[in-house]
C-alpha beads as a LAMMPS data file, in Angstrom:
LAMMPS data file: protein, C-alpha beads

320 atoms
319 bonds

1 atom types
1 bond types

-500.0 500.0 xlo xhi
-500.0 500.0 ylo yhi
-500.0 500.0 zlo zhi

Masses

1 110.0

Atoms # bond

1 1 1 79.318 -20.588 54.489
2 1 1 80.370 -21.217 50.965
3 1 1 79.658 -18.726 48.550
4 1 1 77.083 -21.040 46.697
5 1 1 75.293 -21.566 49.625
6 1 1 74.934 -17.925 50.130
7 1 1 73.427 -17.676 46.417
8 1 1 71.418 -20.221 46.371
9 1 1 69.491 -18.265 50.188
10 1 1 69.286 -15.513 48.730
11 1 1 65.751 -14.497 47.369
12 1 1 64.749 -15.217 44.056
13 1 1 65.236 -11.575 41.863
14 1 1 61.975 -9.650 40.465
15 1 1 62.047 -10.367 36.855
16 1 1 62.432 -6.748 35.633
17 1 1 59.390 -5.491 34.071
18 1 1 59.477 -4.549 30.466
19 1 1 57.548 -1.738 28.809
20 1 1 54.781 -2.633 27.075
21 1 1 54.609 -2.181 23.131
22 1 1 51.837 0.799 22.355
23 1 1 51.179 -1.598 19.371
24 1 1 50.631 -4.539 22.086
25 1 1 48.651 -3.112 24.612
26 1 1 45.081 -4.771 24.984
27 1 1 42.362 -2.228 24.760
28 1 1 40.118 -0.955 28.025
29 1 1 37.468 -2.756 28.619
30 1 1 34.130 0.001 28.690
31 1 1 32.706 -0.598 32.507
32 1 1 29.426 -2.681 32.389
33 1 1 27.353 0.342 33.011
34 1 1 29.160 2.576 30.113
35 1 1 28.495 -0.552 27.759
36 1 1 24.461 -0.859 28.611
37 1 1 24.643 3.284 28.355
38 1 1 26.062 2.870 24.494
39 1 1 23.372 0.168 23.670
40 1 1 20.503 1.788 25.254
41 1 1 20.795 5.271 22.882
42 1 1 19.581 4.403 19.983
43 1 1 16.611 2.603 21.875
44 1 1 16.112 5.690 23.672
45 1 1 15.771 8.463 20.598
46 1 1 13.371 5.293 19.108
47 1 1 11.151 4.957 21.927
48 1 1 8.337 7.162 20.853
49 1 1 8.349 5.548 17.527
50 1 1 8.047 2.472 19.176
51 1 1 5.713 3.512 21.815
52 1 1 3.315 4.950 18.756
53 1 1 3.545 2.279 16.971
54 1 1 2.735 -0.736 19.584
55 1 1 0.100 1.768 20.888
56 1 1 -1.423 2.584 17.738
57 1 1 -0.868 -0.595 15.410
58 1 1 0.174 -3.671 17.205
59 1 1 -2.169 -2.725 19.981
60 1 1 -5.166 -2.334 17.940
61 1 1 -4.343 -5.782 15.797
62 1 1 -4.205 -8.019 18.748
63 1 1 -7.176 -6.118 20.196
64 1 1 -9.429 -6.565 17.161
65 1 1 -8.401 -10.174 17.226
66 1 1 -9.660 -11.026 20.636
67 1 1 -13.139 -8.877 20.020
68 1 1 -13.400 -11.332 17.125
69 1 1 -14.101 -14.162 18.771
70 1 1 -16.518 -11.989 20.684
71 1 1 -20.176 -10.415 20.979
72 1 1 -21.879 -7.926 22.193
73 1 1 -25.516 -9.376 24.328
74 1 1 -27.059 -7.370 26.085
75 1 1 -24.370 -4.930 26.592
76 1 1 -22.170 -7.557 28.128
77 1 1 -19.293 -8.990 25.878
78 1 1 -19.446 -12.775 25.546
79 1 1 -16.994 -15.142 24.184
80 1 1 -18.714 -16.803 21.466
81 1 1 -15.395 -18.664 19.455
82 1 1 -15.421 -18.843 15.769
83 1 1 -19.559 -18.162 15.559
84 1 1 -18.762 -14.849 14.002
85 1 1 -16.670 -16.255 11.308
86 1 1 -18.973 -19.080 10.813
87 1 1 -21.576 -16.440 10.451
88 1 1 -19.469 -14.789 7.415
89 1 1 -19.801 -17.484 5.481
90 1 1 -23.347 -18.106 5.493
91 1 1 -24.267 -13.953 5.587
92 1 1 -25.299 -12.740 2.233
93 1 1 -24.954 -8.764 2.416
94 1 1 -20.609 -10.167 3.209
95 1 1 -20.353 -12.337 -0.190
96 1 1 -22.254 -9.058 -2.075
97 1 1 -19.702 -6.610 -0.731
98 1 1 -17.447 -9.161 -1.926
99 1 1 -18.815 -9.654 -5.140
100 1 1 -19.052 -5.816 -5.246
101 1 1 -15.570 -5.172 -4.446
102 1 1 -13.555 -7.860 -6.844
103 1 1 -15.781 -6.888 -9.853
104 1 1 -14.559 -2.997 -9.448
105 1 1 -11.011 -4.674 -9.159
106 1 1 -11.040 -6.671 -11.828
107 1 1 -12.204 -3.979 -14.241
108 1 1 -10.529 -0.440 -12.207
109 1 1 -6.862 -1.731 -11.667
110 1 1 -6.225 -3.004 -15.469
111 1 1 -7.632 0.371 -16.845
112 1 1 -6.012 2.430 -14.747
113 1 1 -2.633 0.709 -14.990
114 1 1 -3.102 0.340 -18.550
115 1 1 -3.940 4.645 -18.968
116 1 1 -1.148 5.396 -16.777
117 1 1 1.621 3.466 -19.154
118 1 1 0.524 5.640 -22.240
119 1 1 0.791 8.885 -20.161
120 1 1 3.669 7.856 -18.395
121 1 1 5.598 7.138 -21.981
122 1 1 4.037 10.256 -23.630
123 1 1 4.987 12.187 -20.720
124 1 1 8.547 11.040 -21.138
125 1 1 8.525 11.434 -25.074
126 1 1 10.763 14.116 -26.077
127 1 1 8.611 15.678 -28.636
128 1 1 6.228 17.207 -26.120
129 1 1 6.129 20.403 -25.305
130 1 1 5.426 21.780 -21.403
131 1 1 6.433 18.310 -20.285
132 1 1 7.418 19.577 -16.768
133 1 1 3.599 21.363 -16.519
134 1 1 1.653 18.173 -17.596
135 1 1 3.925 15.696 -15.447
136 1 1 2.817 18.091 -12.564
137 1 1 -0.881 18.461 -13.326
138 1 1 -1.561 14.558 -13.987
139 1 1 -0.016 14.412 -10.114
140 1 1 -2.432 17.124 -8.783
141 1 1 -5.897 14.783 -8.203
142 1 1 -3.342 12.307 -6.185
143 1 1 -3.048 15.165 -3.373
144 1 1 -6.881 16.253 -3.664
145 1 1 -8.640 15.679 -0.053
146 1 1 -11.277 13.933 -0.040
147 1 1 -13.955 16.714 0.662
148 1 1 -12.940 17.944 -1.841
149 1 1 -12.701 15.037 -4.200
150 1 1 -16.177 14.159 -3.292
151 1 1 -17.646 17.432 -3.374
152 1 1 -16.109 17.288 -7.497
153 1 1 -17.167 14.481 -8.638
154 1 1 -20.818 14.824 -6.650
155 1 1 -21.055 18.148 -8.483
156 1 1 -19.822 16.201 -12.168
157 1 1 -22.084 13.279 -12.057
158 1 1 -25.700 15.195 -10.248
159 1 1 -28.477 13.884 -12.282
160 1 1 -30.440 17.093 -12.697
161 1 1 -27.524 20.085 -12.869
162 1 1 -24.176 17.869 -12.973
163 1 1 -21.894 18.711 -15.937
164 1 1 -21.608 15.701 -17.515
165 1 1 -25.209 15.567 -18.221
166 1 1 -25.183 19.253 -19.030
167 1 1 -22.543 17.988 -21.755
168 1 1 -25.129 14.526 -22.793
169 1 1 -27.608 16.645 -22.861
170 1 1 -26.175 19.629 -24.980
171 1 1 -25.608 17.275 -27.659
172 1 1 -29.206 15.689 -27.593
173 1 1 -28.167 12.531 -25.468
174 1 1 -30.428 11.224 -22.462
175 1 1 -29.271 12.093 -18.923
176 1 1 -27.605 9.584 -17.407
177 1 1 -28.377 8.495 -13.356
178 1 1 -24.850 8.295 -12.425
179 1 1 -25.084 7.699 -8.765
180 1 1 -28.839 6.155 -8.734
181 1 1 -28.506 3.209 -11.302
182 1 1 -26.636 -0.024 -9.850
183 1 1 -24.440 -0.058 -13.171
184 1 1 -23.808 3.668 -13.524
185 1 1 -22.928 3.734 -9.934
186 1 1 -20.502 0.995 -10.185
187 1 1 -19.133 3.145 -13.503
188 1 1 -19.207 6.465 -11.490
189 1 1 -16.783 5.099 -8.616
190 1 1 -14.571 3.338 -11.320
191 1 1 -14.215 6.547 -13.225
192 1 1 -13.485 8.414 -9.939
193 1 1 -10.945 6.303 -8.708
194 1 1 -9.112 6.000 -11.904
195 1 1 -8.808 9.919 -12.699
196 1 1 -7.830 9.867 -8.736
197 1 1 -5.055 7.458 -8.944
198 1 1 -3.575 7.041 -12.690
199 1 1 -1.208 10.545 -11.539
200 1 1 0.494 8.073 -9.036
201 1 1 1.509 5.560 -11.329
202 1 1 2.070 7.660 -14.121
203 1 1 4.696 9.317 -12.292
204 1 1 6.144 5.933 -10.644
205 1 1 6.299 4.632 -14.449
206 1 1 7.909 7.944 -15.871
207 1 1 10.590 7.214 -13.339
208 1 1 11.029 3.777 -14.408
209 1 1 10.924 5.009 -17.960
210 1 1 14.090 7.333 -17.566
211 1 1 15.934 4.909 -16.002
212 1 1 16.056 2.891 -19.462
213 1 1 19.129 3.220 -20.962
214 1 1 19.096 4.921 -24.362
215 1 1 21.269 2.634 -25.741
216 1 1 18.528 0.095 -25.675
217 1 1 16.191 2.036 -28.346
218 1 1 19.322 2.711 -30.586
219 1 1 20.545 -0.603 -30.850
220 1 1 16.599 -1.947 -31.240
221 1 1 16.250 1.058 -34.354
222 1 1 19.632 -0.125 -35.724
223 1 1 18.094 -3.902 -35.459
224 1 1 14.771 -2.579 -37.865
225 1 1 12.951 -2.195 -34.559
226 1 1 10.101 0.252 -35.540
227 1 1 7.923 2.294 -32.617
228 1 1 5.512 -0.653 -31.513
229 1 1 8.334 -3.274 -31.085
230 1 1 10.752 -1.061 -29.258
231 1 1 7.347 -0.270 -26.944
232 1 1 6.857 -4.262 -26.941
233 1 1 10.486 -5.443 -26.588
234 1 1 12.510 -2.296 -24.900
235 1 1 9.551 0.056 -23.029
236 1 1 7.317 -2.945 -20.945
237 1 1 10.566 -5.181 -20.010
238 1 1 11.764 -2.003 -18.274
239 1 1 8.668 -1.252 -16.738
240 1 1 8.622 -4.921 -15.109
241 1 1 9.407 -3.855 -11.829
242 1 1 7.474 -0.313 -11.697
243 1 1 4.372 -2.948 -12.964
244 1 1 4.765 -5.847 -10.288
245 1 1 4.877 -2.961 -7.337
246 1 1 1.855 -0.938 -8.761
247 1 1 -0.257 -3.956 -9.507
248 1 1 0.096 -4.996 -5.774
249 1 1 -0.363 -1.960 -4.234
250 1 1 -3.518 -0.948 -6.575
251 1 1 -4.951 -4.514 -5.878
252 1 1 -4.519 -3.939 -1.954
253 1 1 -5.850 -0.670 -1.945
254 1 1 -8.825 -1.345 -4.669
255 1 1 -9.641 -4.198 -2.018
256 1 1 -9.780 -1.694 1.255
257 1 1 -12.339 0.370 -1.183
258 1 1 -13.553 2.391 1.224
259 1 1 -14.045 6.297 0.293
260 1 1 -15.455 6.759 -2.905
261 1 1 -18.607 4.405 -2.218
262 1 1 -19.419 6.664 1.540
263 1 1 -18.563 9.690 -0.380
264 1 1 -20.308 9.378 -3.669
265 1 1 -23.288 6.421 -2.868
266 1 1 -23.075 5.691 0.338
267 1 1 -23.421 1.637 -1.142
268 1 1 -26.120 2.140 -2.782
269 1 1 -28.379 1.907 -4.580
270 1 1 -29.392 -1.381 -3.187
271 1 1 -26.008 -2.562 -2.445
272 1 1 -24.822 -2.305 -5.512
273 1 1 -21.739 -0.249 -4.349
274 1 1 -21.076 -2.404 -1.026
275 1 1 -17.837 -3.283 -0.584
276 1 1 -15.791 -5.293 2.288
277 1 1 -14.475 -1.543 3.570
278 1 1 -17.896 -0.418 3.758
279 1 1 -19.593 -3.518 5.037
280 1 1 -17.058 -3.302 8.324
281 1 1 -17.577 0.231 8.714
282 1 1 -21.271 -0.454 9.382
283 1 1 -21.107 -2.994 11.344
284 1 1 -18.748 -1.816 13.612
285 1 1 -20.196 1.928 13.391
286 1 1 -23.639 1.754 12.842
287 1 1 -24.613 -1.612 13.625
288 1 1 -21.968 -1.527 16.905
289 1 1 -21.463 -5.069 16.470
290 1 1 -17.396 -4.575 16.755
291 1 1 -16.491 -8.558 17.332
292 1 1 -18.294 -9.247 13.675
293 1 1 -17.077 -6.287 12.474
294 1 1 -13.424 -7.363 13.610
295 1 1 -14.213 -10.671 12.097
296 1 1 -14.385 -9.191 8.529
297 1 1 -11.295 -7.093 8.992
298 1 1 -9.170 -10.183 9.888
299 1 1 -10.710 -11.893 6.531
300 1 1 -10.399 -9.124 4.291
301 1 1 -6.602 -8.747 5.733
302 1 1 -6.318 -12.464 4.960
303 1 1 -7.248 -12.097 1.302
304 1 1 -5.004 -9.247 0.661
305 1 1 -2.419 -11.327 1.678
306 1 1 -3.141 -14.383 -0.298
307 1 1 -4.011 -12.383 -3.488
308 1 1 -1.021 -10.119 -3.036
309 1 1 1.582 -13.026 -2.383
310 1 1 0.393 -14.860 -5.112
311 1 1 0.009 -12.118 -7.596
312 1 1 3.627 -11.366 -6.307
313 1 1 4.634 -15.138 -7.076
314 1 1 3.188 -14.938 -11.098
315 1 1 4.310 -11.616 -12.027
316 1 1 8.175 -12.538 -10.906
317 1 1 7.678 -16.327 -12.546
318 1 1 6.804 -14.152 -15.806
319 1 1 9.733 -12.028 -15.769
320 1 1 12.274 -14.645 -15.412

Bonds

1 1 1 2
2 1 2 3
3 1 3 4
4 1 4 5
5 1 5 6
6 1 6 7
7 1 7 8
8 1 8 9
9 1 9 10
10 1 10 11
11 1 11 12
12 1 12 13
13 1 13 14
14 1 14 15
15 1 15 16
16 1 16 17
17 1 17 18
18 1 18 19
19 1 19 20
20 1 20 21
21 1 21 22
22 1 22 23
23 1 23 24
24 1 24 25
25 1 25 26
26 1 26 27
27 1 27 28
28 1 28 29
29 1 29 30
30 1 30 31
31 1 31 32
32 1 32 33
33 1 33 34
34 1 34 35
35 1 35 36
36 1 36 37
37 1 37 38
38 1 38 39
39 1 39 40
40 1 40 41
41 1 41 42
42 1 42 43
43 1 43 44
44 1 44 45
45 1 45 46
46 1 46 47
47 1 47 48
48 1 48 49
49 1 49 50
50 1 50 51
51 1 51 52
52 1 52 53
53 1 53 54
54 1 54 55
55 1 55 56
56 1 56 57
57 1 57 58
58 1 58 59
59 1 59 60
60 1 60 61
61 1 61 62
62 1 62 63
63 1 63 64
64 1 64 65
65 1 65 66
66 1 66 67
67 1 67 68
68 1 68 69
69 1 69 70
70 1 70 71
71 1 71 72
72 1 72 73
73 1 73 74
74 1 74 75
75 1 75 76
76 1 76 77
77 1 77 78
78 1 78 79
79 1 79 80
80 1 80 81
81 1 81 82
82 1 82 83
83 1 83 84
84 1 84 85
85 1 85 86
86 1 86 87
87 1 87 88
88 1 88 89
89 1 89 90
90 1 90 91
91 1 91 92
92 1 92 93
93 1 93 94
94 1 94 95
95 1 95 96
96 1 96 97
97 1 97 98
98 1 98 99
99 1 99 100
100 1 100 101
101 1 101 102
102 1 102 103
103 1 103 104
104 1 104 105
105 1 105 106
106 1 106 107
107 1 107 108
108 1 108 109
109 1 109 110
110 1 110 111
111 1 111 112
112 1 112 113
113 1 113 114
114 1 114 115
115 1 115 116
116 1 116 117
117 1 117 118
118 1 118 119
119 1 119 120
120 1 120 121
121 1 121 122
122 1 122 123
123 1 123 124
124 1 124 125
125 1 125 126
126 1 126 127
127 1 127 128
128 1 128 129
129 1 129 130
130 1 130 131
131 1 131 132
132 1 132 133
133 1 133 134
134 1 134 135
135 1 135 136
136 1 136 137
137 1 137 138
138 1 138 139
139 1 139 140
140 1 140 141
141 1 141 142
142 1 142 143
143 1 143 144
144 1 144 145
145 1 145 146
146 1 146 147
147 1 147 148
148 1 148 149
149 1 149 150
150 1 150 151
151 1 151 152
152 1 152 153
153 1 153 154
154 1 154 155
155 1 155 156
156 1 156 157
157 1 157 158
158 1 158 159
159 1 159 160
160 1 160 161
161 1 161 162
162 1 162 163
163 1 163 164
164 1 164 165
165 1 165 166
166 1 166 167
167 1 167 168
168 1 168 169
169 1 169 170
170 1 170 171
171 1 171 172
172 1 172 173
173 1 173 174
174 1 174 175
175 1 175 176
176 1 176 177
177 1 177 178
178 1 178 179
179 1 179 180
180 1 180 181
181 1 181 182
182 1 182 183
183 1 183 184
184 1 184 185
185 1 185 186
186 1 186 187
187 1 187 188
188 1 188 189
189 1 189 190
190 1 190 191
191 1 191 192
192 1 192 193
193 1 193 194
194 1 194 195
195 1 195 196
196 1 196 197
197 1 197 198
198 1 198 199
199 1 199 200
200 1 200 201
201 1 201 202
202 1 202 203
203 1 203 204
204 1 204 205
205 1 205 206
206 1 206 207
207 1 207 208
208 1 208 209
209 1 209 210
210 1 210 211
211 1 211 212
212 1 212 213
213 1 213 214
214 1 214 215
215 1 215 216
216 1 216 217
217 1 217 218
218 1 218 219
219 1 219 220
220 1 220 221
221 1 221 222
222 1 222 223
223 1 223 224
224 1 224 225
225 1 225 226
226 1 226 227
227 1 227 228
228 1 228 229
229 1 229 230
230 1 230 231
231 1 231 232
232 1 232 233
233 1 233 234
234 1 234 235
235 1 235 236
236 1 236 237
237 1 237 238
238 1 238 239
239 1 239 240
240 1 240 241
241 1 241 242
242 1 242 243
243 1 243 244
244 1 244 245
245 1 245 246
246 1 246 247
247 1 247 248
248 1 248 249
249 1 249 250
250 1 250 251
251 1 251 252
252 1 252 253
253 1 253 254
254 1 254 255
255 1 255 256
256 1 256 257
257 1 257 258
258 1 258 259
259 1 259 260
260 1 260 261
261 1 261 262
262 1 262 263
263 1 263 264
264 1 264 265
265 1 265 266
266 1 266 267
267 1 267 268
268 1 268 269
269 1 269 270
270 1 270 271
271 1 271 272
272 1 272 273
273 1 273 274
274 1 274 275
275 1 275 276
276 1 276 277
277 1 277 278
278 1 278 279
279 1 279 280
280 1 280 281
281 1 281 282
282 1 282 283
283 1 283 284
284 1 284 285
285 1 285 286
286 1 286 287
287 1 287 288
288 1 288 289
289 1 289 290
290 1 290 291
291 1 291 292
292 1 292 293
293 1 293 294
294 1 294 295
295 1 295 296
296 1 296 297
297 1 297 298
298 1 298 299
299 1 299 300
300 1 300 301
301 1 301 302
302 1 302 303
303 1 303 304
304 1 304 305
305 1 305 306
306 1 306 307
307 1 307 308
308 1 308 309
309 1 309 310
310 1 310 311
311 1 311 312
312 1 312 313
313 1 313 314
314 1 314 315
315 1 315 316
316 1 316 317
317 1 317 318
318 1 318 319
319 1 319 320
C-alpha cells in the first residue's frame, strides 16, 4: 500500500487545544436558583414595609371605595351605586362644611404664609441677636401634641377666666366669646392654626433664604437696589420654590381641617366651624353611616387633588 494511501486511512488528528486567554474567557453563568436568590433580597428586607403599607393604606383605599357605593339598612349592607354621592350634592350640612372649610383657607393659608416670610427673613438677618434661640422657639408649637395644644388655647380664649379676655378686659375692652360666636369661632381656629403652623414654614423659608447667594444682594446694592427692592427682586424669586411646596401642602392640610374644630368647638356653634374633616368623622363615627361617610372622603380626596394640581400648574407658569 502506497504511502499516500496509508495517510489518507489514517484518522483525522485532534486539533490541539489552545489555552484560553484569561482576558477571553466568558464569565459563569449564576445557576437559575442563585440568580432568583440575588433578586429576591432586597424584596425580602422590604417586605414588612410593603406588607404595612398594602395592609394599612392600599387596603383601606380600595376598602372605603367599595363601602361607598354602599349602605347600611337594617344592619345589612346593601349596594345602593352612586345614591350616596348623589345624596352629597343635594345635602346641605356637606356644602356648609364646605363653605366652612374654603373660607378658613382662603383667609388662614395667605396669613400664615405671609407671617412666616417676615420671620423667616428676620430670622436670617444678621443684625439679630440670639438668632439660634428664636429660630428654635418659633419651631416649638410645630411639635406641641394636641392635648396639649387644645388644652392652651381652651385655657387662652375661655370666655369667663381665659387670658385674653383677662388682657380686653384689663384695659376696659368687652369680653370677647371666642369659641361661642360663629365669627369669633371661625377667628379662634384661624389664630390657632396659624401660631401652630407659621414655625414650619418659617424654618422651611430660612432654609431657602441661606441658600441665596450673597452675591445676589451685593451686586443688587451696587445696582442702587435699596432694602424693599432687593426683598422684591432678590429675597421672593429665591423663595419661589420654598413658596410653591408650602402653599400646596398648607392648602391640603387646611382642607383635611380636622383637629382644631373637635378640639376647640366641636363645629359649633351652629355649624359654623364644620368642616369636610369633621363632617366625615360624624358620619362615619357617630352617625355609623360608613358608605356616606366613605363617599365624602373620596370627594374631599378628589378636590385636594384638583386644587393642588392646579395650584401646582399657576405657581410654576408664574415663575417661568
Amino acid at each position: 500500500m502506497s504511502d499516500t494511501m496509508k495517510s489518507s486511512l489514517r484518522p483525522p488528528a485532534r486539533d490541539a487545544v489552545r489555552p484560553a486567554r484569561s482576558g477571553s474567557t466568558p464569565p459563569r453563568r449564576r445557576p437559575p436558583l442563585a440568580a432568583l436568590r440575588a433578586r429576591a433580597t432586597p424584596f425580602l428586607f422590604l417586605s414588612p414595609v410593603i406588607v404595612l403599607f398594602l395592609g394599612f393604606k392600599v387596603y383601606p383605599v380600595c376598602y372605603a371605595l367599595v363601602l361607598s357605593f354602599t349602605q347600611n339598612v337594617g344592619g345589612a349592607v346593601e349596594f345602593v351605586g352612586g345614591a350616596n354621592y348623589g345624596r352629597l350634592l343635594h345635602d346641605p350640612l356637606f356644602w356648609t362644611a364646605l363653605r366652612n372649610t374654603v373660607e378658613i383657607l382662603v383667609i388662614q393659608v395667605p396669613l400664615m404664609l405671609g407671617l412666616a416670610i417676615v420671620l423667616a427673613v428676620a430670622l436670617n438677618s444678621k443684625l439679630l441677636k440670639w438668632r439660634s434661640f428664636f429660630r428654635v422657639a418659633y419651631f416649638v408649637p410645630i411639635v406641641m401634641g394636641l392635648v396639649a395644644y387644645g388644652i392652651l388655647f381652651a385655657g387662652l380664649l375661655n370666655y369667663q377666666n381665659g387670658f385674653i379676655n383677662f388682657l380686653l378686659t384689663s384695659v376696659g375692652l368687652p369680653r370677647i366669646p371666642w369659641l361661642t360666636d360663629p365669627f369669633w369661632a371661625k377667628a379662634s381656629i384661624i389664630m390657632a392654626m396659624t401660631w401652630h403652623y407659621t414655625g414650619q414654614s418659617t424654618v422651611m423659608y430660612l432654609a431657602q433664604l441661606q441658600s441665596i447667594p450673597d452675591e445676589l444682594y451685593e451686586a443688587a446694592q451696587m445696582d442702587g437696589a435699596n432694602r424693599r427692592r432687593q426683598f422684591w427682586h432678590v429675597t421672593l424669586p429665591g423663595l419661589r420654590p420654598a413658596i410653591l411646596l408650602t402653599v400646596v401642602l398648607s392648602t391640603i392640610g387646611t382642607l383635611q381641617l380636622f383637629d382644631e374644630p373637635y378640639v376647640l368647638t366641636g363645629g359649633g356653634p351652629d355649624n359654623a366651624t364644620l368642616t369636610i374633616g369633621m363632617y366625615l368623622y360624624n358620619s362615619a363615627f357617630k352617625n355609623f353611616d360608613f358608605g356616606y361617610a366613605s363617599a365624602i372622603g373620596y370627594v374631599l380626596a378628589f378636590i385636594v387633588t384638583a386644587v393642588s394640581v392646579i395650584q401646582m400648574l399657576v405657581l410654576r407658569r408664574r415663575a417661568q
